[in-house]
N, C-alpha and C positions, 0 to 999 in steps of 0.2 A: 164470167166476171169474178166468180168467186178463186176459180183457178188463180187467175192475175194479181189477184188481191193478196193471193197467199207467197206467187213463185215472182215477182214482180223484185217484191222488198227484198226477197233473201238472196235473188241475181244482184240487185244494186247496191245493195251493204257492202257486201268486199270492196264493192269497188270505189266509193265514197271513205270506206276505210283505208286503203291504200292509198288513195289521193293524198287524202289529210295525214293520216300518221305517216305513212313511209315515202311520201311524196311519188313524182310519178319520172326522176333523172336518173335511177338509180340502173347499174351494168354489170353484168354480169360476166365470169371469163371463164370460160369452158377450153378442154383440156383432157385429151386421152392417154389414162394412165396404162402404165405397161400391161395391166391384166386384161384390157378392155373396157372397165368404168370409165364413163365420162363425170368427169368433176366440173363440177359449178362452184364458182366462187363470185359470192356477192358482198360487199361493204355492208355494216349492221349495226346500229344503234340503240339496239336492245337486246335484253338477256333471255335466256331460253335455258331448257332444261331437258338430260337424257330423254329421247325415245321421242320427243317433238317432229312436228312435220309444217309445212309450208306449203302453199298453193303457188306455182308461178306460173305468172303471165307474161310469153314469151311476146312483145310485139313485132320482128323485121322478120319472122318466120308466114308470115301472110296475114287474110282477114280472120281464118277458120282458128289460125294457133293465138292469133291478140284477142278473139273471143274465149277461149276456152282455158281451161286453168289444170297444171296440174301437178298431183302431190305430192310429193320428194320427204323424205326424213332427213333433217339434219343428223351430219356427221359429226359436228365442231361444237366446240364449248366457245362461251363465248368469255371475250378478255377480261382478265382481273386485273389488271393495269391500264389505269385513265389516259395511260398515256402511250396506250398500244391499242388500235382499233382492233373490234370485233369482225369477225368473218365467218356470214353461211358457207359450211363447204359441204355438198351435194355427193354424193357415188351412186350413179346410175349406171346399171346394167340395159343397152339399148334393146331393143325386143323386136316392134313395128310402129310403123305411124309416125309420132313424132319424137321418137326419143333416138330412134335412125336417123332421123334428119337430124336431130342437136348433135350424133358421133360423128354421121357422115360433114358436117359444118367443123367439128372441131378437128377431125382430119387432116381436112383440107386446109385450115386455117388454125394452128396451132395456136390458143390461147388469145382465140377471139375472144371481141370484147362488144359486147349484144345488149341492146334494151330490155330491161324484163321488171315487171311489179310483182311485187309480195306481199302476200297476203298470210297473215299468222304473227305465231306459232300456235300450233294448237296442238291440245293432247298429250301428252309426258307420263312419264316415272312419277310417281307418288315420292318428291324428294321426302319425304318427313317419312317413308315407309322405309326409305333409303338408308338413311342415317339411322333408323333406329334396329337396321340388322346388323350384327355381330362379323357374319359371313354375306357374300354376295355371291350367287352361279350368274353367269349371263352364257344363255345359252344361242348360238344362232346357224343361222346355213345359206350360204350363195352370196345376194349382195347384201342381206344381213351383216357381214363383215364390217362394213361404216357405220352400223350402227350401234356397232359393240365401241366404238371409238372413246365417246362421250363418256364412258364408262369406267372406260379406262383412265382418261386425263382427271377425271374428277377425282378417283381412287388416288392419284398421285398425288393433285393436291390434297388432299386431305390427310397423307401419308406423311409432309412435311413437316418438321418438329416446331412445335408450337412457339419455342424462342426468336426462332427464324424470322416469326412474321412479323416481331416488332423493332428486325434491324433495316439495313440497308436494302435496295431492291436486289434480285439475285439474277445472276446471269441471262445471259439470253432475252431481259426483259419482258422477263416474266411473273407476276405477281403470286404466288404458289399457294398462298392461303386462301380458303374457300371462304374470302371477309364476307363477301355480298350474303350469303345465303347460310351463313352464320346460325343455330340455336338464338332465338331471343332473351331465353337465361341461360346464364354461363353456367356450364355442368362444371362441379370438380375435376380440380388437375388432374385425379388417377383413371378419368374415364376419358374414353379418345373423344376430342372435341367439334368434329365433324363429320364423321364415315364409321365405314366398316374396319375390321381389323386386317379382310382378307378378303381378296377378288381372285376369281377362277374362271376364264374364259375358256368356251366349247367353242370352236368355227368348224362346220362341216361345208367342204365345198369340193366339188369335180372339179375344179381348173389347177392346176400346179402354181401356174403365173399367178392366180391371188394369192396363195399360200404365201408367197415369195413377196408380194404387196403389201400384204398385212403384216407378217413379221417383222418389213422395213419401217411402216410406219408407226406400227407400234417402237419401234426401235427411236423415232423420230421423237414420237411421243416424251419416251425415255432421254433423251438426251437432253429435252428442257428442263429437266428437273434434276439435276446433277446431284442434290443434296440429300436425294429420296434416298431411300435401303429397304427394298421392296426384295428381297432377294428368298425370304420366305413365305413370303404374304400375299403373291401378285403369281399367277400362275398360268401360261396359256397353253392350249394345246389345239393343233389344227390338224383335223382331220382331212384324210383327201378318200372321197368318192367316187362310186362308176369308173370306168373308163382312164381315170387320173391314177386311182391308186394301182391299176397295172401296169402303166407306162411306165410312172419315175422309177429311178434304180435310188432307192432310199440307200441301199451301202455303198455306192460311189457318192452320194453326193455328203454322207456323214463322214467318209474319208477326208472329203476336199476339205472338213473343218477340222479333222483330225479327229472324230470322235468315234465311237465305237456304234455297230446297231445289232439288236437282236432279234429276235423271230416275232412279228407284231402278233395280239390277241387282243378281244373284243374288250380286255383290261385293260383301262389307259394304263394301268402301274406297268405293265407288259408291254408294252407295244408302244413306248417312247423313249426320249433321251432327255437328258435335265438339263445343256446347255447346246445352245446355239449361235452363231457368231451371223451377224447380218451387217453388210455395208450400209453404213450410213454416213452420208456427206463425207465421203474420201479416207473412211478409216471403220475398221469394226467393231462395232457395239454389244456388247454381251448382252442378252437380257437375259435376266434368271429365269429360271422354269418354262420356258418356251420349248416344245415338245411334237413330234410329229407323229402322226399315226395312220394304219392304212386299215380302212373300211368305215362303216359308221358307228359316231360313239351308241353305245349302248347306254341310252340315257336314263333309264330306269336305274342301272345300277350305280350311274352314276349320282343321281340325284339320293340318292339313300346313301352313299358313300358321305356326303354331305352332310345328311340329314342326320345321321347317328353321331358324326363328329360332332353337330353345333349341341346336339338334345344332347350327348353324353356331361358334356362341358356349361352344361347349361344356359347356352347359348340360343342366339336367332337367326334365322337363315332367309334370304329372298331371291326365289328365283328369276329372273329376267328373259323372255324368251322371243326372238325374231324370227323366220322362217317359213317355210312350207309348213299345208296345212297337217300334212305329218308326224311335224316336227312340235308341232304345237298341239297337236292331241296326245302323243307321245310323253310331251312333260308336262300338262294338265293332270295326266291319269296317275301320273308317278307323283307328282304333289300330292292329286289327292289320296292316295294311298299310304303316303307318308302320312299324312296329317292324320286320318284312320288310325294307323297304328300308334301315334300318338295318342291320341283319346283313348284308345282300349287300352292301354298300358296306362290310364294313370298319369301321365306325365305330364308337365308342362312347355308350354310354350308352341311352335305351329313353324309351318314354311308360307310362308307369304308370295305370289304369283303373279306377274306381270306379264300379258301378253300384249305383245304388238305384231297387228296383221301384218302378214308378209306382203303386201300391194304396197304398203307406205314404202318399204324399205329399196 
């Protein structure tokens, strides 16, 4: 009795929650991107925030999948324009059970369109930890990749010059200022008015085809916000793994952009390029500091690479991290080693640490 009492309320609350807030009509259109993620896109009428996840309940998948729920990390920022709807977008890496069955569905059926309830958001980025670092790292690995997304579009918005936001709406219809989630007192004009100064994305990943996905979409990213000049502030670099970094022929494929390669080293300063050209919607999009490298970043040194820039300049730094469990003891220990040597030295200020399981991602 006392079991039921306890597991009873906390099985029926989602689902009483979902009824009433996010009702029960709502669909879902699944959709296999070129790397292999399966995308979910669901209609949303509420906001959310970096590093969030959602429960979904898939119901025309049978009795066993409409009973049980399960946890995806939102990819997508949700709209800044009342007059452009919001959208969950999902990137699932399929495994067994039933995330086979949602690829094997979206397959066969390109951009089906399927019942499903949601339950959330739950869990996020600390935005006020967010805003109040200088620098951002977001470190991740595999389908982590979607989850460096959110990241990124909010670093854009918030890149936008502040004049901008109280003219006309800007291209693409899109609202670029971060109005919703705004400081409640307005800081002086000479401090930046919603973000960091600077975003530096890690992606470690063995597949080539996401390398080649994530650049795009980040490239997509980039294209909404035509007014941005992120070209020394916005920094990405994707690492390829295992079996991937022997494959590609990295100087055939930097020739096809015309660009030069050198000999890689466990140094990203070594072992990349500063610009990269990626198709987007029928024509090539530059993104500044987009960089390719082969083996894994050695993230100790990179995080102290970081860490001596912000603490030299007086500055703050937060690092954000998605991944294996690896990857996440890896840059725990290097935080905390930064922050140690900080304190012994006297100095001020700290690196701040965000961890998200790699299951949600």
């Amino acid at each position: 009795m006392v079991t039921a009492a306890i597991y009873v309320p906390c099985y029926v609350y989602p689902w009483l929650r979902t009824c009433f807030q996010y009702g029960t009509s709502q669909r879902a259109h699944i959709f296999v991107e070129e790397n292999g993620f399966t995308r979910i896109t669901i209609p949303a009428n509420f906001h959310w925030r970096p590093g969030q996840h959602c429960f979904l309940r898939f119901t025309s998948f049978g009795v066993m999948s409409a009973l049980s729920t399960h946890p995806f990390t939102i990819c997508s920022s949700p709209s800044m324009n009342p007059d452009v709807p919001s959208e969950l977008v999902f990137y699932i890496r399929h495994q067994g059970g039933f995330t086979a069955r949602l690829y094997a569905r979206a397959l066969e059926h390109p951009d089906v369109s399927v019942p499903v309830l949601v339950d959330g958001p739950y869990g996020g980025a600390d935005l006020q930890r967010y805003r109040d670092s200088d620098h951002v790292l977001v470190v991740a690995g595999g389908s982590g990749a979607g989850w460096c997304l959110p990241f990124v579009e909010r670093f854009l918005r918030s890149a936008v010059p502040q004049a901008s936001l109280d003219g006309p709406k800007h291209d693409q219809g899109v609202a670029t200022g971060d109005i919703k989630e705004a400081p409640a007192v307005e800081e002086p004009s000479s401090h930046r008015p919603f973000g960091p100064q600077s975003l530096r994305i890690i992606l470690a990943t063995r597949d080539i085809s996401s390398r080649t996905w994530f650049l795009r979409t980040v490239g997509e990213l980039l294209s909404k916000y035509t007014t941005v000049q992120v070209s020394h502030s916005l920094r990405v670099q994707v690492y390829l793994t295992g079996d991937a970094a022997h494959e590609v022929d990295l100087t055939s494929s930097h020739a096809a952009h015309n660009h030069n390669h050198s000999k890689s080293s466990p140094t990203p300063s070594n072992s990349s390029i500063d610009r990269i050209e990626i198709p987007v919607k029928g024509h090539d999009e530059v993104i500044p500091g987009k960089e390719y490298a082969e083996g894994r970043p050695h993230l100790p040194t990179i995080i102290a690479e970081e860490t001596a820039r912000s603490v030299e300049a007086g500055e703050s730094l937060g690092v954000y991290v998605c991944g294996p469990d690896t990857m996440q003891n890896d840059v725990r220990n290097a935080v905390a080693e930064e922050n140690l040597r900080i304190v012994k030295g006297g100095r001020s200020g700290g690196v701040y640490l965000h961890s998200e399981h790699f299951s949600w991602a």
